[in-house]
C-alpha positions in Angstrom: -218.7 -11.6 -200.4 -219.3 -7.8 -199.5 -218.2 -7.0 -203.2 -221.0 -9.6 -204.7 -223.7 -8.2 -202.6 -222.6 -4.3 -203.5 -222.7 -5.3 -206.6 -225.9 -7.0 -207.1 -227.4 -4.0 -204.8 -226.2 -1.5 -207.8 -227.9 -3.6 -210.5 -231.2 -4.1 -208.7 -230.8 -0.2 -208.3 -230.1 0.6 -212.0 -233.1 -1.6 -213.5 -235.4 -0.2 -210.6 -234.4 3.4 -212.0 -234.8 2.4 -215.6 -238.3 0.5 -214.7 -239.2 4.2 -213.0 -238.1 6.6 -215.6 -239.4 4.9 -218.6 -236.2 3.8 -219.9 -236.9 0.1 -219.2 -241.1 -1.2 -220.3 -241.0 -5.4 -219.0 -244.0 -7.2 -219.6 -244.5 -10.9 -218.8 -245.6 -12.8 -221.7 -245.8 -16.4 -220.6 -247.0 -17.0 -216.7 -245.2 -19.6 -214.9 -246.3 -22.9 -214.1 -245.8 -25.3 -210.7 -244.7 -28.8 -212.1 -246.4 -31.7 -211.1 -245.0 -33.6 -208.2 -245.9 -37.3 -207.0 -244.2 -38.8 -204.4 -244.3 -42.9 -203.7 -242.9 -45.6 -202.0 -240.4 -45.8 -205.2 -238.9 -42.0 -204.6 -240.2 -38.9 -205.9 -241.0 -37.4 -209.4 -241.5 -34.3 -211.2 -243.0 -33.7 -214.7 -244.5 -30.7 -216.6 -244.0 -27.3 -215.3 -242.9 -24.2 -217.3 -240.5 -20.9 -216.5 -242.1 -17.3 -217.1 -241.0 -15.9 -220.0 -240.5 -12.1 -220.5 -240.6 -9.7 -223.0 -238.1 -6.1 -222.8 -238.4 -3.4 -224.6 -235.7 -0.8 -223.9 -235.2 3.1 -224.7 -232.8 4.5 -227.0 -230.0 7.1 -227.1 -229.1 8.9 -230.4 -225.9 10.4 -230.5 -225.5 13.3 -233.2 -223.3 16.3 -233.9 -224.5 19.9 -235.1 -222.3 22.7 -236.3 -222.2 25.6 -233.6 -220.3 28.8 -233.9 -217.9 29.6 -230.3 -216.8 33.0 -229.9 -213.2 32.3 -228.7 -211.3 35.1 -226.8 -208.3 36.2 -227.9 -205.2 36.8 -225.3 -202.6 39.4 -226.2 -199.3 39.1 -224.8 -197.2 42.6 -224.6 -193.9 42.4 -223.6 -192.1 45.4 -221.5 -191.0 48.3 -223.6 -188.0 47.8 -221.5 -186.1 47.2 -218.5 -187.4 50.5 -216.6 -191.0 49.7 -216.8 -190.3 46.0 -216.0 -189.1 47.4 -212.2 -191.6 50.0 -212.0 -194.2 47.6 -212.7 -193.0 45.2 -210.1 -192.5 48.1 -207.5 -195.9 49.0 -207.5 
């Protein structure tokens, strides 16, 4: 139950930050509408009535590459001349 709600929380979250930062543009294109209800002796009854419809219009991401140049350092490994400088290197 915890998990639902967390989750519902998070998407009410994401479309309120997408409504706020442009990313998200909802605009109601049909209103709703309360159905008609009568009630007699015989039971009750509904007719008519109509759900709001909406209309979303979302941002878009484009995704390219460009050709860069890296400078990429080069590493230089030197091995000891020989055994004496090995020791006095590790000496010191």
């Amino acid at each position: 139950m915890r998990a639902i709600l967390l989750i519902l929380i998070v998407v009410v979250l994401a479309v309120l930050i997408g409504i706020g930062t442009g990313f998200l543009d909802v605009s109601q294109t049909r209103p709703a509408q309360v159905p008609n209800v009568d009630a007699t002796r015989g039971g009750v009854t509904a007719s008519g009535g109509q759900t709001p419809a909406f209309d979303i219009e979302t941002g878009s991401v484009a995704v390219g590459t460009t050709r860069a140049n890296v400078v990429v350092p080069t590493v230089q490994v030197r091995p000891p001349d020989d055994q004496a400088n090995a020791q006095a290197n590790a000496a010191q």
